[in-house]
C-alpha positions in Angstrom: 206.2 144.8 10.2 205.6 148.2 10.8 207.0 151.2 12.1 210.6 149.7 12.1 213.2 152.6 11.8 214.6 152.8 8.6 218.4 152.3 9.7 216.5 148.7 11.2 215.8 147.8 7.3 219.4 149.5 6.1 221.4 147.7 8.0 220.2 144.9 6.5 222.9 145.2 4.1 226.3 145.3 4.9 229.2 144.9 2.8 230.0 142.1 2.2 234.1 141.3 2.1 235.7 138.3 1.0 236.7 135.9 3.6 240.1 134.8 3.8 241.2 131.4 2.9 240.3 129.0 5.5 242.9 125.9 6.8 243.5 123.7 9.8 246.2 125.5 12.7 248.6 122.7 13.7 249.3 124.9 16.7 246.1 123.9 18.2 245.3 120.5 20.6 246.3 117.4 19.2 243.8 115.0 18.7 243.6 111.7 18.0 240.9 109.6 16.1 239.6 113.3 15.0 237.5 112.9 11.4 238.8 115.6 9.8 236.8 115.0 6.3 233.6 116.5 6.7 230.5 115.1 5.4 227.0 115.9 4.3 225.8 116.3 7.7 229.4 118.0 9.2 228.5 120.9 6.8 224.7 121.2 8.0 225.4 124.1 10.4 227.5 126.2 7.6 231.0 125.2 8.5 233.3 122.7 10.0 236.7 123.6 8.2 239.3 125.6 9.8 240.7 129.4 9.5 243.8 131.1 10.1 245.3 132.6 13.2 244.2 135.9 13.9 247.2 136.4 16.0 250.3 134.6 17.1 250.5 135.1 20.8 247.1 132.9 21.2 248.0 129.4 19.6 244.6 128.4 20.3 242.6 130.6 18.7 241.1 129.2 15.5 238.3 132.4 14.7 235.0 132.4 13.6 233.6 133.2 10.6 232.2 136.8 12.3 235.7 137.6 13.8 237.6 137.1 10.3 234.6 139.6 8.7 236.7 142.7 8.4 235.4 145.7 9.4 236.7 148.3 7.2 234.2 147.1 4.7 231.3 147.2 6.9 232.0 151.6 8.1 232.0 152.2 4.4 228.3 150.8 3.9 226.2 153.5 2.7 223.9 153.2 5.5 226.6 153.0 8.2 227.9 157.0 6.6 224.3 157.9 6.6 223.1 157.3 10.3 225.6 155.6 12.3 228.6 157.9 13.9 231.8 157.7 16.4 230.7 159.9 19.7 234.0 161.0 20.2 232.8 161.9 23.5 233.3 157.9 24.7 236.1 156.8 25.7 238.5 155.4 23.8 241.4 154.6 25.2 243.6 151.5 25.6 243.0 148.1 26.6 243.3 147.5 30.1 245.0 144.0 31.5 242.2 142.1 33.4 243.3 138.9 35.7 241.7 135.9 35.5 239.6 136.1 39.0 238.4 139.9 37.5 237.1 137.8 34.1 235.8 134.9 36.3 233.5 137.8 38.2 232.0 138.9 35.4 231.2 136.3 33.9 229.5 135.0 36.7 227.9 138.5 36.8 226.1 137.6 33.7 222.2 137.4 33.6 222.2 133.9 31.7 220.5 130.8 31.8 223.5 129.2 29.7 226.9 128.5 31.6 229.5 131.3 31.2 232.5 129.5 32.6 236.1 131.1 32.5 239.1 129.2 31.4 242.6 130.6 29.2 240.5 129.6 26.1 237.5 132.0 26.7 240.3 134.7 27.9 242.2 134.4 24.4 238.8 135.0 22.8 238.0 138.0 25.5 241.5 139.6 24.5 240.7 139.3 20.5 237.8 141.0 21.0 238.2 143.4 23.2 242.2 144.3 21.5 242.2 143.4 17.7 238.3 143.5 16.9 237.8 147.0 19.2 236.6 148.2 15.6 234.1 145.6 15.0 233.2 145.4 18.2 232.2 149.2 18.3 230.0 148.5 15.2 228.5 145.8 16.2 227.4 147.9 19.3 226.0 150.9 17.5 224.2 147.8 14.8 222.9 145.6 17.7 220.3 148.5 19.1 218.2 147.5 15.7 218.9 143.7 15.5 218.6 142.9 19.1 214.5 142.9 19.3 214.2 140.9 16.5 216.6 138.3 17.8 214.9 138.4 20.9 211.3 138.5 19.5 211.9 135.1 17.6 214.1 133.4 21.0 211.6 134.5 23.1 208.5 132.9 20.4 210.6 129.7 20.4 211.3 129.8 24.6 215.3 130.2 24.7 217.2 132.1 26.1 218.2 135.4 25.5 221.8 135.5 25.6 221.2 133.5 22.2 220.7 136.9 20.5 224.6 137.1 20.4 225.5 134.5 18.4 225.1 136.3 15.1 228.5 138.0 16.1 230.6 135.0 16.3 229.0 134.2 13.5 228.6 136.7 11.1 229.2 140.5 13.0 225.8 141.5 12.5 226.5 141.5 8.9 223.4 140.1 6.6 224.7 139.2 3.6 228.0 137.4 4.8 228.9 134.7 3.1 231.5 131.8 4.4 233.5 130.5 2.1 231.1 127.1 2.1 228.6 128.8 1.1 226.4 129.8 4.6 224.8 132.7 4.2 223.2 135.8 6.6 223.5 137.0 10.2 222.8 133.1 11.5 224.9 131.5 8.5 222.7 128.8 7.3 223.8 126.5 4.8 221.2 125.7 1.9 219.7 122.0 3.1 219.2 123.3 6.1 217.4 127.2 5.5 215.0 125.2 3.4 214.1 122.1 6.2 213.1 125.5 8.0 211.0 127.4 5.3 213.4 130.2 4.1 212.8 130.6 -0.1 216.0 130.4 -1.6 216.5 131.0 -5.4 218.2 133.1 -8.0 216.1 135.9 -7.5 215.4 135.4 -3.9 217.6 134.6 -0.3 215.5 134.5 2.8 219.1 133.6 5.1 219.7 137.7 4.6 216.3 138.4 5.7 216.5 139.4 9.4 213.3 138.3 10.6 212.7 134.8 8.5 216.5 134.1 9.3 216.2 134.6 13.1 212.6 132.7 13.1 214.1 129.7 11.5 217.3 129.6 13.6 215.3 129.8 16.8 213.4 126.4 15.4 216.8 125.2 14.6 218.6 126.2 18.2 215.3 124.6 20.1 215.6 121.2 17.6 218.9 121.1 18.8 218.4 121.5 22.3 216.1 118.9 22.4 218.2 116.0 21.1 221.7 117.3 23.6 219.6 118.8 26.2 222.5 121.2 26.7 223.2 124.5 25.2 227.1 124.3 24.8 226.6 121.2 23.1 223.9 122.6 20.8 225.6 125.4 20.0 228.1 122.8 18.9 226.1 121.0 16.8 224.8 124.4 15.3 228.5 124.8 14.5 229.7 122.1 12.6 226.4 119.6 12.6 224.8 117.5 15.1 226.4 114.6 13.4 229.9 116.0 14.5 228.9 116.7 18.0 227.5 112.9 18.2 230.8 111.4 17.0 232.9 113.3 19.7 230.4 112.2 22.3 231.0 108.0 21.2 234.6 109.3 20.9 235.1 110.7 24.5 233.2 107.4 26.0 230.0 109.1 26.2 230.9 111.9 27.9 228.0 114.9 27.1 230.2 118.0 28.4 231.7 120.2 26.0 235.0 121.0 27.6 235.5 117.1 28.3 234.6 116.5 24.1 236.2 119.2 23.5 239.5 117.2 21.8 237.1 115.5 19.5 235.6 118.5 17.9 236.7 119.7 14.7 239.0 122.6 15.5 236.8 125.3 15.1 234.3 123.9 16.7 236.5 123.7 19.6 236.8 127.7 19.6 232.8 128.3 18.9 231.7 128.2 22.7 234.3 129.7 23.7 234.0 132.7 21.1 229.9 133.1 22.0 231.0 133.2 26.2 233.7 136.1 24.4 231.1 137.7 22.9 228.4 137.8 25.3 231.2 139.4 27.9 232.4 142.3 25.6 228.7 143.0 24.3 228.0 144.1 28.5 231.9 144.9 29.5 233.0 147.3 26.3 233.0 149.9 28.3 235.7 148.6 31.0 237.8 147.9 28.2 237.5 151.6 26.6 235.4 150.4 23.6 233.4 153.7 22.2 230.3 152.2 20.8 228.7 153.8 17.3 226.0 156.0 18.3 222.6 156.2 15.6 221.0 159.4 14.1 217.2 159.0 14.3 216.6 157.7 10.7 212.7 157.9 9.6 209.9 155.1 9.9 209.6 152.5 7.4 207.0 149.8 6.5 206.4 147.0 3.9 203.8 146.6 1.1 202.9 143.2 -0.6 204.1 142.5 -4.1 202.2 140.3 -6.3 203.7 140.8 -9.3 207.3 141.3 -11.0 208.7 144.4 -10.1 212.0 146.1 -11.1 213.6 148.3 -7.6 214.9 151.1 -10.7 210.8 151.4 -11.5 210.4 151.9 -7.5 213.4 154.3 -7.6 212.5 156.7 -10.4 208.3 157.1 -9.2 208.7 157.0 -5.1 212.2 159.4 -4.9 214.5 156.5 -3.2 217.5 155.9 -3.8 218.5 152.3 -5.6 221.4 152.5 -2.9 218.5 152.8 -0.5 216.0 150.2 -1.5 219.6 147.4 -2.2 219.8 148.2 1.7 216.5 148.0 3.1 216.0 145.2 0.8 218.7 142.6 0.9 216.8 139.4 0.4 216.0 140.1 -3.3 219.5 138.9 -5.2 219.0 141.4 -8.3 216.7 144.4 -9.0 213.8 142.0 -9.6 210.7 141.5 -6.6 209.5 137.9 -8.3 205.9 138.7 -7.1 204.8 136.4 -9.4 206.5 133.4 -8.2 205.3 134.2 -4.6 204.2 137.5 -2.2 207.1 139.0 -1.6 207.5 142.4 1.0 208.9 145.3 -0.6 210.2 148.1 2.6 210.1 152.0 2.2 210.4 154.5 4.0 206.5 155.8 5.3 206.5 158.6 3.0 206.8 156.5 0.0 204.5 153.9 1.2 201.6 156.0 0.6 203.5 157.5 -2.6 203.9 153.9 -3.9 199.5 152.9 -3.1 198.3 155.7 -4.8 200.5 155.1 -7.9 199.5 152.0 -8.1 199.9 150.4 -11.6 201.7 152.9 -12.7 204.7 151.5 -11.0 204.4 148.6 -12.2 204.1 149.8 -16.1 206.6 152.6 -15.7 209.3 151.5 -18.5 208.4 147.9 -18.1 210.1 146.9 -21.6 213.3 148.3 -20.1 213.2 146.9 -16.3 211.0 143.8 -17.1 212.1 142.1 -20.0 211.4 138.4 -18.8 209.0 137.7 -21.8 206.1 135.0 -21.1 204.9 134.2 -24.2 206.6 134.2 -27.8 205.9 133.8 -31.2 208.0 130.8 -33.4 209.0 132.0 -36.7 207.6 129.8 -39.2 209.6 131.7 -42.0 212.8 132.3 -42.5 213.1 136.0 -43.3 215.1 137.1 -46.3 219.1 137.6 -46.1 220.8 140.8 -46.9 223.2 141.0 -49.3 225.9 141.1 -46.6 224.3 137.9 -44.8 224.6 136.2 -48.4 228.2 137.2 -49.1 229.4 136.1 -45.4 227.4 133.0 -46.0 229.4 132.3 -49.2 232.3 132.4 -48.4 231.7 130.2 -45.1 230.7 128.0 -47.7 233.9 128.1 -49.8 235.8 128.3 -46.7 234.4 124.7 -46.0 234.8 123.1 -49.3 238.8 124.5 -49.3 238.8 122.6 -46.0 237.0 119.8 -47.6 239.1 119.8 -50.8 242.5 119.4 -48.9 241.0 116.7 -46.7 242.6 113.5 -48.7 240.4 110.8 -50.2 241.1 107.6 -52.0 238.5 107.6 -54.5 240.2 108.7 -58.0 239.1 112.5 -59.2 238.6 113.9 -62.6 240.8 116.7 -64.4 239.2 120.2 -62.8 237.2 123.0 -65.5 239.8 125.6 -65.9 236.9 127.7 -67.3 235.0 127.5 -64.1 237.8 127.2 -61.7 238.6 131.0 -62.7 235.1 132.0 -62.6 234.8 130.3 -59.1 238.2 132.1 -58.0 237.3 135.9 -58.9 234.0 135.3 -57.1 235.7 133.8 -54.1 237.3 137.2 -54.1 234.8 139.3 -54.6 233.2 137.3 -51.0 236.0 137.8 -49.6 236.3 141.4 -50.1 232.9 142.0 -49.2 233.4 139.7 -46.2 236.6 141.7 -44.9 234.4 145.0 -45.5 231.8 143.3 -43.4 234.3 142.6 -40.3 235.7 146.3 -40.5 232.2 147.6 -40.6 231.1 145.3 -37.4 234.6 146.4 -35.6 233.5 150.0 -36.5 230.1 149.4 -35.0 231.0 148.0 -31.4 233.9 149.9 -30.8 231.9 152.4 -30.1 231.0 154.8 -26.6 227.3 154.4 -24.9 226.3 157.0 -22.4 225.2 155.2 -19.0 221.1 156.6 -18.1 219.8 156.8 -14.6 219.4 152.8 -13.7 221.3 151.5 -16.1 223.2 148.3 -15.3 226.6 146.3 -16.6 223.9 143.6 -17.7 221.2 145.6 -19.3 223.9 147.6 -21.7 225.6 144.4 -22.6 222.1 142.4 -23.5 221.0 145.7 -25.5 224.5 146.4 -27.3 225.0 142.8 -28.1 228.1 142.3 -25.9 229.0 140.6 -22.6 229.3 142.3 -18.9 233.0 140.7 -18.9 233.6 142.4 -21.8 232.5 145.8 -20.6 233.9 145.7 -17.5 237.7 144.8 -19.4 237.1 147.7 -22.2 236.6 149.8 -19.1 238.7 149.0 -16.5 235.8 148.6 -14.1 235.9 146.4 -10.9 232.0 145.3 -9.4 229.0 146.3 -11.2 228.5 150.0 -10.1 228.6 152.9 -13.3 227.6 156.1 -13.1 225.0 158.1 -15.1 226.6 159.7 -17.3 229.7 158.1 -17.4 231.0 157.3 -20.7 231.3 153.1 -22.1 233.2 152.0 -24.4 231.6 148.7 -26.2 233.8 146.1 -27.5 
């Protein structure tokens, strides 16, 4: 893809902030013969279990995984201090109180092919978003100038409709790299089983669900597949919820009824809210400004474009020869799960800003050989010792006396066969060289203590991981002899080693 502003590849990388534990609201609708135990095929759209209320006064409310993704997180993003701002010029001012025939208007206002009905559900979701998520909300504004024409390139390839392009903020505010607490992942949270039925690569170096355009691609397929068995689009967008499985049970449960608000007792709870939530969001997305919402406004960032990567390539090699930041390239990059581009396991796209596009082609190997034995340390061949090397004298002492160590443990370990008087000549030989061992085994452990208790200066692209493999220590262990929370050091910042 070319030409893409660069705040387009950024915001592929939001904060991500832990979710908040998830359980079932006994305030909501009773139901009876509801299967609360999901299964295989419940979890298939990335959810089915329940999360807390987000506010007392609505007993109904059961949120999404988007509306419980806090914000605060998301404003201190690099890219989001970097090109996204507050015109304070916009209003911002309080909520206004709307009735119920003012909400029914709009709604019916709204250019949409799928039904946008008004009922005191859909108004409790109206009144979260446009009163306790007024922050997200104006994010999500500012973000959705850059996400929108993707969404709507990959509806539109697929023949949906459009209003479809809001559903990544009941499900994950426009933030890529959310992650539920079951484990769906990106701006359409797709579990696992189903990202790969739909082609997205998913392994320890590599996430397609945070990639913007695979992710949208494949949820298109998956909204259109879901379509086709319900042949309506509240129902789909049920089954995209908790699984089409789900929606199929509350259907034989309600006597065959196929319309969401008369299933709607036999849904798992939040399934019951997800409709509701996308009619919510597709209302304050064209009404923020009647409810004084002040949308983030974007500085101009430069152009960006991709290059092919065909072999294993370390972002910190990419950093140090093109001028880009490592918080840069994390951003404009989120599918790669480390600093590694596997191009060997498959092509893989690598964005830049223009300028270092043609900075990076006329470097050409020399990016890829640039430290190498630091960055890429994944060895592919080896060489088996056939010998074992000689021990030093230290090695032979330590090894000693783990051998009399064992035979005292051996010794006091009671037998019944009958033993003979012991050598009193050699058992004082054997006990002044017992501690001579030991002595040279205590000097060994004070002389290793003395040698990882030591500091290590942190170089430009140095990581927790690559200090700990090179110092013989652990990350955990790093970050406890340093108080340090994450991953991210400093160069030159000082580390203790332990």
């Amino acid at each position: 893809m070319k030409s893409f502003p660069l705040l387009l590849s950024l915001l592929f990388l939001i904060a991500t902030v832990p979710l908040r534990a998830q359980h079932r609201d006994p305030q909501l609708h009773n139901t009876t013969q509801q299967d609360d135990v999901p299964d295989e095929d419940d979890l298939e759209g990335g959810r089915s279990t329940q999360h807390p209320l987000i506010s007392a006064r609505a007993p109904r409310i059961v949120p999404t995984e988007g509306m419980i993704h806090a914000t605060e997180g998301l404003l201190d993003a690099w890219y989001v201090k970097e090109y996204m701002r507050i015109d304070p010029s916009l209003p911002d001012g309080p909520n206004p109180a709307v009735t119920p025939e003012v909400y029914t208007d709009r709604l019916r206002r709204l250019p949409t092919v799928i039904e946008m009905p008004y009922n005191e559900v859909v108004r409790e979701y109206i009144e979260q978003y446009t009163g306790t998520l007024r922050s997200s909300v104006s994010f999500m504004l500012g973000a959705q100038n850059f996400y929108i024409p993707i969404f709507e390139e990959a509806l539109e390839a697929e023949g949906l409709p459009l209003e479809l392009k809001y559903l990544p903020i009941v499900e994950s505010a426009l933030d890529p790299t959310a992650v539920s607490r079951v484990g769906a992942t990106g701006l359409w949270q797709f579990m696992t089983p189903t990202a790969k039925r739909f082609n997205l690569t998913i392994n320890s170096l590599l996430d397609e669900r945070r990639d913007p355009l695979k992710s949208s691609t494949a949820a298109a397929q998956y909204l259109k597949e879901l379509h086709d068995e319900f042949d309506d689009w509240a129902l789909a967008l049920a089954a995209y919820n908790c699984g089409p499985k789900m929606v199929r049970k509350a259907i034989t449960r309600a006597g065959g009824e196929r319309d969401y608000w008369k299933i709607y007792p036999y849904l798992p709870n939040e399934t019951r809210g997800y409709v509701p939530a996308f009619i919510a969001a597709n209302y304050v997305m064209h009404y923020y400004c009647q409810h004084n919402i002040p949308p983030m406004t974007i500085i101009q960032p430069a152009e960006t474009d991709t290059v092919t990567i065909t072999r294993d390539l370390s972002l910190h090699q990419v950093s140090a020869l093109c001028n880009v930041s490592m918080e840069a390239l994390v951003a404009m990059n989120p599918q790669y799960r480390t600093d590694l581009i596997p191009g060997y396991s498959q092509p893989c796209a690598l964005r830049l800003p223009e300028r270092a596009i043609s900075y990076f082609i006329e470097l050409g190997d020399s990016v890829y050989n640039y430290e190498a034995e630091r960055y890429l340390t994944r060895r592919t061949q080896v060489e088996v010792a056939e010998t074992a090397r000689p021990l030093s004298r230290r090695e032979r002492a330590a090894a000693r006396a783990e051998a009399q160590a064992e035979a005292r443990t051996t010794a006091e370990t009671p037998v019944d066969t009958p033993t003979t008087a012991p050598d009193r000549k050699s058992s004082k030989h054997e006990k002044r060289h017992s501690k001579k061992e030991e002595r040279e085994a205590r000097r060994s452990k004070k002389h290793k203590k003395e040698r990882t208790s030591r500091q290590v200066s942190v170089r430009s692209g140095d990581t927790l991981e690559e200090i700990a493999k090179k110092h013989g220590t652990t990350v955990a262990k790093l970050r406890k002899a340093n108080k340090i929370k994450g991953d991210r050091i400093k160069p030159g910042e000082k580390l203790r080693l332990k």
